[in-house]
C-alpha positions, -999 to +999 in steps of 0.1 A: -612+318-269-593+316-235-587+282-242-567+286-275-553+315-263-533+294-232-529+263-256-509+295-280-491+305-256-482+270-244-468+262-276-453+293-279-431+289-245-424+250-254-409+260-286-386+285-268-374+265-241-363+239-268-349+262-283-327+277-254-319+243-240-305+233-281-288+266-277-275+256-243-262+223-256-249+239-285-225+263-266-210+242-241-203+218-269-187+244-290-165+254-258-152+216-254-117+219-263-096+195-248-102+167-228-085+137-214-102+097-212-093+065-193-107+037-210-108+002-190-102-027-213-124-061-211-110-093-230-134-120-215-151-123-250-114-129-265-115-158-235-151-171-242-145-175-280-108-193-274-126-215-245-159-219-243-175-249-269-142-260-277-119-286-268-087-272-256-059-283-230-057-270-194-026-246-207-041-234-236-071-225-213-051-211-187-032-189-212-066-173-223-075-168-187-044-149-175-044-129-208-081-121-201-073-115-164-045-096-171-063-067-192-083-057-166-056-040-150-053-023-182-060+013-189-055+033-220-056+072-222-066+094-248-057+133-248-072+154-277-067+193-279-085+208-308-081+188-338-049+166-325-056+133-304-030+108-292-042+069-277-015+052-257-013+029-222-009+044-190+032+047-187+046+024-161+016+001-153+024-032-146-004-057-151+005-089-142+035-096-130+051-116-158+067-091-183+063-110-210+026-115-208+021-073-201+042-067-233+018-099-252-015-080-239-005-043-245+004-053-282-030-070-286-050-043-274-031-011-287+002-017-313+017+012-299+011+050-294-017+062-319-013+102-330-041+118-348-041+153-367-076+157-382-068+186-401-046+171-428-063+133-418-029+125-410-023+092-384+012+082-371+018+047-352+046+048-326+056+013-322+089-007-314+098-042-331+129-061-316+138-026-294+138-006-323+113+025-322+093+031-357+068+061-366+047+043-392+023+071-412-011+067-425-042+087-438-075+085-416-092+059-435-130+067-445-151+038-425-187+029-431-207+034-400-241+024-396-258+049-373-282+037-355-310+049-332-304+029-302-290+046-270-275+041-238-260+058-211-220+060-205-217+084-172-234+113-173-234+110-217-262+097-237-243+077-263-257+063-295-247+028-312-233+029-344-223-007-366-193-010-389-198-043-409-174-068-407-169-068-447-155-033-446-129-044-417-118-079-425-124-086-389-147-117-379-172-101-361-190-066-365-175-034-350-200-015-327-188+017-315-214+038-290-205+074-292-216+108-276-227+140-297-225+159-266-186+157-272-185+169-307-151+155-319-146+127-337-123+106-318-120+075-299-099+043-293-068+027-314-073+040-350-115+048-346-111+084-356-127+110-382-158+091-386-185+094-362-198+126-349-189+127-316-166+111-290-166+071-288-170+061-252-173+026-260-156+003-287-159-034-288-134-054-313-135-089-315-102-088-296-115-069-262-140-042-254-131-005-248-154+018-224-145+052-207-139+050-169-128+087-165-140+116-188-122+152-182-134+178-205-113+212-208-093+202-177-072+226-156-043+212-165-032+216-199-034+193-224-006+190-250+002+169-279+035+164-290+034+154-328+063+126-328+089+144-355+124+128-337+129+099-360+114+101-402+081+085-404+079+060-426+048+042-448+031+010-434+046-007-465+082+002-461+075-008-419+062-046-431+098-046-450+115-036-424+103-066-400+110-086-428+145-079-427+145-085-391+132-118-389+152-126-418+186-119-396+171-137-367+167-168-391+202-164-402+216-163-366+194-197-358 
């Protein structure tokens, strides 16, 4: 009788402390506001599939190797307050040396400045062709995530791996995102937003790979997003006309 009473009263205590430490996890997730994340960038993929196996000249090589070489001094930030998020590069970094290579690499691994608004699943590129600045609006797509069980650790986060087929992107290779419920909001990297349940801390395209260096949740200094509203926004339709026209004059002046 002792012995079922203990084993009772075993239970009994396991239950609650799973219950409190749910409970626990609950709350500090529901008081996760704001945050700010540095993401380092990795492009050596982006070199081994232009390199390795193939027969290419010593240029060509040496292009993908200062491209690759040259997004490691690459770091992109994402700020999110509530249900707003913005993605852009670090202002004033220089990466390698040669302007026209820092411009080549920041356009291949973020177009421009992404803004997020979850509430009306509203998205607005900020991006510049031939000088000109453009705000190019979209609605947050719907993507179809595989979630999977697999896990590993990012920092201090247990993330989870999640698959988005390469049918559903037109991309070559499968999208794998590993993400965090312990930051309940559903943003991450580039355009990778509204989808997943939690915070992606890791994003690997077939262009270059995407992890968290720095994670600062509800930091002291305030976090603010300024919805971009000094030029109209235009649709990515009317954008694709508009470089149209520009190359179009730049033929005509050649």
């Amino acid at each position: 009788m002792d012995g079922v009473v203990i084993i009772f009263f075993m239970k009994k205590y396991s239950l609650t402390y799973i219950i409190i430490a749910l409970f626990g996890i609950n709350q500090i997730a529901a008081q996760i506001t704001s945050g700010k994340i540095l993401y380092n960038v990795s492009m050596q993929d982006f070199y081994d599939g232009g390199v390795k196996g193939k027969k290419v000249s010593p240029q060509l090589e040496r292009i993908y190797k200062m491209t690759a070489d040259a997004a490691k001094n690459i770091q992109l930030e994402l700020l999110f307050y509530q249900e707003k998020s913005v993605f852009q590069h670090q202002r004033g970094l220089s990466i390698s040396g040669y302007k026209e290579l820092d411009e080549f690499v920041k356009y291949l691994t973020s177009k421009g400045t992404y803004f997020t608004n979850l509430t009306n699943s509203e998205q607005i590129l900020q991006t510049y062709y031939e000088d000109r600045k453009y705000n190019v609006g979209s609605e947050v797509g719907k993507q179809d995530w595989t979630l999977t069980k697999e896990q590993k650790q990012i920092g201090k986060f247990l993330c989870y791996k999640a698959i988005l087929d390469k049918s559903n992107t037109g991309l070559n290779e499968d999208t794998i995102a590993w993400y965090t419920p312990e930051i309940p909001v559903s943003f991450g990297p580039v355009d990778y937003v509204g989808n997943l349940p939690g915070l992606i801390l890791e994003l690997k395209l077939p262009i270059a790979t995407y992890t968290a260096d720095k994670i600062e949740l509800n930091p002291k200094k305030e976090v603010k997003i300024d919805w971009p509203q000094d030029i109209e926004t235009i649709t990515a339709e009317e954008y694709k006309k508009e470089g149209d026209k520009v190359k179009e004059q730049l033929g005509k002046r050649w």
